[in-house]
C-alpha positions in Angstrom: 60.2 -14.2 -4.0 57.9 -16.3 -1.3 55.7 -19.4 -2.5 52.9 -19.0 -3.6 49.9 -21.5 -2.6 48.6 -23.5 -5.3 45.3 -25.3 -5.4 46.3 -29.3 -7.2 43.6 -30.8 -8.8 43.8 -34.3 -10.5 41.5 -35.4 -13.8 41.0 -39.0 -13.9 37.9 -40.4 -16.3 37.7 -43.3 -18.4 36.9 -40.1 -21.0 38.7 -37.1 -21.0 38.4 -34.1 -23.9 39.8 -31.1 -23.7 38.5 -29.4 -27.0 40.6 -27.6 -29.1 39.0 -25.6 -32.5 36.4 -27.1 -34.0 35.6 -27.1 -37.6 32.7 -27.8 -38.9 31.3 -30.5 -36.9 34.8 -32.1 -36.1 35.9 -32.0 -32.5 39.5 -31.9 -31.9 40.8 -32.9 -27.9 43.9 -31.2 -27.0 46.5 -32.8 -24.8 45.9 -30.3 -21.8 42.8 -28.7 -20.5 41.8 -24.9 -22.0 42.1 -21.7 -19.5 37.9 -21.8 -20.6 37.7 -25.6 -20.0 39.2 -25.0 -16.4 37.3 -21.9 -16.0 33.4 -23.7 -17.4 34.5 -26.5 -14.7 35.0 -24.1 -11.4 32.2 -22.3 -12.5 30.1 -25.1 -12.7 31.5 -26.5 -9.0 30.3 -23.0 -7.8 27.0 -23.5 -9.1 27.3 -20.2 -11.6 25.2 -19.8 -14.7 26.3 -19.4 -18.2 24.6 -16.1 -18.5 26.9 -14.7 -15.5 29.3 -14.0 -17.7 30.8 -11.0 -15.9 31.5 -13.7 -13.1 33.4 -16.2 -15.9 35.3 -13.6 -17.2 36.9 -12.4 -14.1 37.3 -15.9 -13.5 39.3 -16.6 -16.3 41.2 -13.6 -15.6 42.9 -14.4 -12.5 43.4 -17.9 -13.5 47.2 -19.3 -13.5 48.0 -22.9 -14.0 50.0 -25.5 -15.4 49.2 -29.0 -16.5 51.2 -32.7 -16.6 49.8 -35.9 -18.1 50.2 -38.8 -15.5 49.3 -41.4 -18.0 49.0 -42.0 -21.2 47.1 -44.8 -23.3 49.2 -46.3 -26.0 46.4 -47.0 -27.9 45.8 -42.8 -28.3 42.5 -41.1 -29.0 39.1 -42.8 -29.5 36.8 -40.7 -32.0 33.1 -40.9 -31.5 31.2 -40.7 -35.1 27.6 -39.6 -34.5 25.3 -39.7 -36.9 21.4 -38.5 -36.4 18.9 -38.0 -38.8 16.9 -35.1 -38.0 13.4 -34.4 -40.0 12.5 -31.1 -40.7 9.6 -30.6 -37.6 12.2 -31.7 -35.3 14.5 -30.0 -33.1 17.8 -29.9 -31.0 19.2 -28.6 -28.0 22.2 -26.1 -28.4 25.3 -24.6 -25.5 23.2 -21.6 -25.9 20.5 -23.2 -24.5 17.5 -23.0 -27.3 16.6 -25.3 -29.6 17.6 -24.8 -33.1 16.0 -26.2 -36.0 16.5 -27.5 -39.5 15.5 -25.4 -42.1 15.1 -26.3 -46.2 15.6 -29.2 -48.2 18.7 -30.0 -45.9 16.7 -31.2 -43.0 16.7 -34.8 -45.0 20.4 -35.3 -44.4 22.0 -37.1 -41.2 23.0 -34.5 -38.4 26.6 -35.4 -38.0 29.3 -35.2 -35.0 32.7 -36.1 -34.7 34.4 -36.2 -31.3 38.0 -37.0 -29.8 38.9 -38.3 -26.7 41.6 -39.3 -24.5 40.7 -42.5 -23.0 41.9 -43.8 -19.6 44.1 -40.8 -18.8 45.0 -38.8 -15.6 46.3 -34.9 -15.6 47.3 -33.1 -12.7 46.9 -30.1 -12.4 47.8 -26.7 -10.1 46.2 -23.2 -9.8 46.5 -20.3 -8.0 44.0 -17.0 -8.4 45.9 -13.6 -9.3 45.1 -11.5 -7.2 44.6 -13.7 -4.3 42.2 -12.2 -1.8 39.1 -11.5 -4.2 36.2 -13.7 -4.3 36.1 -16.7 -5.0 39.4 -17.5 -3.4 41.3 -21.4 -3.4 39.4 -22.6 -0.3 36.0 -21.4 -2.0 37.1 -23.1 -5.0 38.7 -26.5 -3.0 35.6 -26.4 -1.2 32.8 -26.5 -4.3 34.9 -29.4 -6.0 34.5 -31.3 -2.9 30.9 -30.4 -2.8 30.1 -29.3 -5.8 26.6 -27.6 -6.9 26.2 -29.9 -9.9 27.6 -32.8 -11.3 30.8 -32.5 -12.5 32.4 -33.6 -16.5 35.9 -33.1 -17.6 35.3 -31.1 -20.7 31.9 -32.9 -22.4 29.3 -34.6 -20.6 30.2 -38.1 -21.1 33.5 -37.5 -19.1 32.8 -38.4 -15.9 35.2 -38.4 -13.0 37.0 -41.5 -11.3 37.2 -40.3 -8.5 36.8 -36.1 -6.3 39.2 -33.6 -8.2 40.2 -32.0 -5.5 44.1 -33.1 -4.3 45.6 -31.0 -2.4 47.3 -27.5 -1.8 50.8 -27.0 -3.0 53.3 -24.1 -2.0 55.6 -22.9 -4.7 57.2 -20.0 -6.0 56.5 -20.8 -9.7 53.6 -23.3 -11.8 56.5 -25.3 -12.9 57.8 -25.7 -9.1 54.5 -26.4 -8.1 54.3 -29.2 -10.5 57.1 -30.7 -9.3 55.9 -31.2 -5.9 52.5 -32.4 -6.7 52.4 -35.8 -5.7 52.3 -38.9 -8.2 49.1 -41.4 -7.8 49.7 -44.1 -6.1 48.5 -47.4 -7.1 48.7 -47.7 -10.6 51.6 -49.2 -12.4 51.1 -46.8 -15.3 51.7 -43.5 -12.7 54.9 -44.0 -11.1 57.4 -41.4 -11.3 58.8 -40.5 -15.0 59.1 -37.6 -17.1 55.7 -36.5 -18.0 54.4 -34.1 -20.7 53.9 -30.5 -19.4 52.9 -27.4 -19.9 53.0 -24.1 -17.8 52.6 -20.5 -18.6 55.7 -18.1 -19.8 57.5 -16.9 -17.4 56.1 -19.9 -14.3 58.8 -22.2 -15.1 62.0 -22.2 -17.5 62.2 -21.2 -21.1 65.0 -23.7 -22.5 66.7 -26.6 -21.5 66.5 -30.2 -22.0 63.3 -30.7 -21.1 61.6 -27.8 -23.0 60.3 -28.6 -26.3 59.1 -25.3 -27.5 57.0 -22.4 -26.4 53.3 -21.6 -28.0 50.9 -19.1 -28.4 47.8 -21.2 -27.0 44.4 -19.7 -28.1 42.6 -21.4 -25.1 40.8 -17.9 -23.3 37.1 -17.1 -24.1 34.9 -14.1 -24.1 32.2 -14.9 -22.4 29.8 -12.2 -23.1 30.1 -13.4 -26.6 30.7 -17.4 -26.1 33.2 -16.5 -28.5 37.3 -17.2 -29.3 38.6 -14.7 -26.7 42.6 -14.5 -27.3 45.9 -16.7 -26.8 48.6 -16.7 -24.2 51.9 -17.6 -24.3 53.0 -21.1 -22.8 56.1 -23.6 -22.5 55.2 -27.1 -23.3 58.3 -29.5 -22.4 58.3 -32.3 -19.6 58.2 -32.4 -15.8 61.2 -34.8 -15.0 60.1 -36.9 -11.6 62.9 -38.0 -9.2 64.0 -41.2 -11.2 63.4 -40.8 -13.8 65.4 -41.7 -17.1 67.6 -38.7 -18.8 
């Protein structure tokens, strides 16, 4: 089969989340970006709206990638406890963009939020667009993260980028391939070549082995005409074993 070209994007922030289901007001981070996560972020580069949802959706659709963690903070997750107290005349903003109110004799009692986050951590990360030759292709998409229509955040708003997200354009029959050849940062200690934590979609990269640790049905996709849970997909979550690297 010929290589595919693969669009390599690194996420770098002294922040990063990558929400998994939240109950109640907990927030959960998983270790590797959502398909909606990656989808919300292009969009946003492109300068789309949530209400073009017909746009997201197809979006989300074509998207194919696979993840590695670069590095890791021993110390693990920070969690952010909010607490707000609210009175009953006032108001706050929602993702569906209106203000929502608090209604009854609960409006005396704090407004509380709970958030994870990986701290000091770098992802890399490779897509490719199925099919290839609709709109928005890779080059549209390398080209809005470069210049992107709004600011950018990996995942909530406090996650600001190090550094561009853009990397570079990989060729590679597979997502697994693909993150092999994706380079390794360069100046940092903590990112020289090792076996790093991955994950890549069924059927984009090997299904046993030493270095697969088990394959998952990921609900990660969203409906966006709904803002709603949306499905799962299958994925293998093992390691990407760099040149060097210990057995």
């Amino acid at each position: 089969m010929p290589d595919h070209r693969w669009l390599a994007l690194v996420l770098e922030a002294p922040l990063l989340a990558f929400g998994g289901v939240r109950i109640d007001h907990v927030g959960v981070t998983r270790d590797f970006p959502a398909a909606s996560m990656l989808t919300g972020l292009l969009a946003n580069a492109l300068g789309w709206r949530r209400t073009d949802w017909q746009q997201h959706q197809a979006l989300q659709d074509r998207l194919v990638f696979a993840a590695r963690r670069e590095r890791e903070n021993p110390a693990g997750l920070l969690t952010d406890t909010q607490n707000a107290r609210l009175e009953k005349t006032e108001r706050g903003w929602t993702t569906f963009g209106a203000p929502e109110g608090r209604d009854g004799a609960s409006y005396g009692a704090p407004h509380r939020r709970q958030r994870d986050f990986h701290m000091d951590a770098r992802v890399g990360i490779v897509l490719r667009l199925q099919p290839a030759d609709e709109t928005p292709d890779l080059d549209a998409l390398a080209d809005a993260l470069q210049r992107p229509a709004r600011p950018l955040f990996i995942g909530r708003k406090p996650c600001l980028p190090t550094a561009g997200l853009f990397s570079c354009f990989v060729a590679a029959e597979t997502a697994f391939e693909a993150l092999c050849r994706l380079p390794v940062g360069e100046g940092d200690a903590r990112a020289l070549p090792h076996a790093m934590r991955a994950l890549w979609p069924l059927g984009e990269g090997p299904v046993d082995g030493a270095d697969v640790e088990r394959i998952v049905e990921l609900p990660d996709l969203r409906n966006w005409r709904t803002g709603l849970h949306g499905g799962a997909r299958k994925v293998v979550e093992g390691r990407i074993r760099m040149e060097g690297a210990a057995a």
